[in-house]
N, C-alpha and C positions, 0 to 999 in steps of 0.2 A: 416251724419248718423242720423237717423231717432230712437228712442230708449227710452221710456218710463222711468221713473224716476226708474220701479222697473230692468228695463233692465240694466238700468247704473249702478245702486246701485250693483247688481250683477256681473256687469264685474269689476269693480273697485273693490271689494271687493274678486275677483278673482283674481286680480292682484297681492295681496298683503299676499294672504291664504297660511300659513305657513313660512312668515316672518317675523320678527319683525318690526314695524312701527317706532318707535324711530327712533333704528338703519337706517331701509331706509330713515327715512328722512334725519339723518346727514350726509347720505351720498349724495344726493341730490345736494346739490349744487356744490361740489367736482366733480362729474361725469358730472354735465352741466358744466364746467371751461373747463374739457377734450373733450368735443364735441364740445364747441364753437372754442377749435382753430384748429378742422380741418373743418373749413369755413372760405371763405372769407366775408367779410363784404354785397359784394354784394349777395352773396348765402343766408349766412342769414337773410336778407331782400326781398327774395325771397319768394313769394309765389307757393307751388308746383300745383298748382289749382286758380281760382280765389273765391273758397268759401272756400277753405282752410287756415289755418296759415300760416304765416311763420315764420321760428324761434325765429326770435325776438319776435313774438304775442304770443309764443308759451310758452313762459318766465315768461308771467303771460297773466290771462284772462280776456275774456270781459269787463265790467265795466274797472278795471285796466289799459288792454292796448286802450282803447278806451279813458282813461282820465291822460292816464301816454305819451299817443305817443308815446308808443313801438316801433311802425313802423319807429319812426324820432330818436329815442335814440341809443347810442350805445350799443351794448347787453353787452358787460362789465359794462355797470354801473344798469344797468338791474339787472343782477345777482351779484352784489353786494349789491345790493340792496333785493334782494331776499333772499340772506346770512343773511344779518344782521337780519331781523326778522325772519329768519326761526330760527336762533343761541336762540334769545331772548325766541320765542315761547316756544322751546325745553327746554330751562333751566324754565320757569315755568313747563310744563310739567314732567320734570322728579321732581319738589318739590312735584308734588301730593300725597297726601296720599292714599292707595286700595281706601277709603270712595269715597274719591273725583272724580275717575276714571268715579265714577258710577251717578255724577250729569246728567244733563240734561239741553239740551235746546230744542227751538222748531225750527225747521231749516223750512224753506219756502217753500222749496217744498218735502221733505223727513221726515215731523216729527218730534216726539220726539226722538232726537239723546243725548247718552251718548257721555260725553268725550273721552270716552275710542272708541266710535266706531268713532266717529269722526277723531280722532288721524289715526286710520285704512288706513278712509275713503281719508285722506290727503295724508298717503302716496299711496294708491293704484293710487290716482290721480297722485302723482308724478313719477312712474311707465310709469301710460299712455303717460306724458308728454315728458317723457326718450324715449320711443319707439316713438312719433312722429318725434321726431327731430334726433334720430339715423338713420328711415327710411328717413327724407328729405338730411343727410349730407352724406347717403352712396351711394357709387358709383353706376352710374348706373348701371343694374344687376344685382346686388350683392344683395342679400337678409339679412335680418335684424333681427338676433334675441337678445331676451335682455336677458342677462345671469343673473343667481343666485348669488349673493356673499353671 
């Protein structure tokens, strides 16, 4: 997918418009536990394309799974590992004070990003992530949508 930084920023922040980003993300790892064990290890290690993921990569990205060897790990320790700092993250984030919400950094290729849209911006990625690996683990045919909680 081909898609400009203001493109992505748009789709992923649609992903996430009208839900709470905390909440999705603690639920994040819980919902990849559930998808992982309707795969086999081999399915998961599967690529559904050859420029595409496969779930295991899908687990975490580029830089990460290129220097964590995704592809050769098992995806339980994968997302255990994904757990543990997502858990940690979140307990900083929800200490923040409103003030703090609204710091700032400068992100590499999107700018000056708040906290608070960042936080967004994580879970909307963790959305996307959900819908890839729901369409790679569902049956064939079966069409894939990802439901609201």
């Amino acid at each position: 997918m081909n898609e400009t930084i203001q493109q992505y920023v748009e789709r992923i922040q649609g992903k996430i418009a009208g839900r709470d980003p905390l909440r999705t993300q603690c639920e994040t790892a819980k919902r990849l536990s559930g998808l992982l064990k309707r795969g086999t290890p081999a399915k998961l290690k599967k690529r559904p394309a050859p420029e595409k993921w496969s779930v295991v990569e899908i687990l975490d990205q580029d830089a990460w799974a290129a220097a964590g060897q995704y592809a050769k790990r098992k995806p339980r320790q994968s997302l255990e590992q994904f757990r543990i700092l997502r858990e940690a993250n979140l307990g900083l984030l929800k200490s923040l004070s409103p003030e703090q919400w609204k710091l700032f950094g400068v992100h590499a290729e999107r700018g000056e990003e708040s906290i608070e849209r960042l936080t967004q911006m994580i879970a909307g990625h963790d959305l996307n992530h959900l819908e890839q690996i729901e369409s790679i683990l569902a049956p064939k045919g079966h069409a894939v949508t990802l439901r609201r909680r």
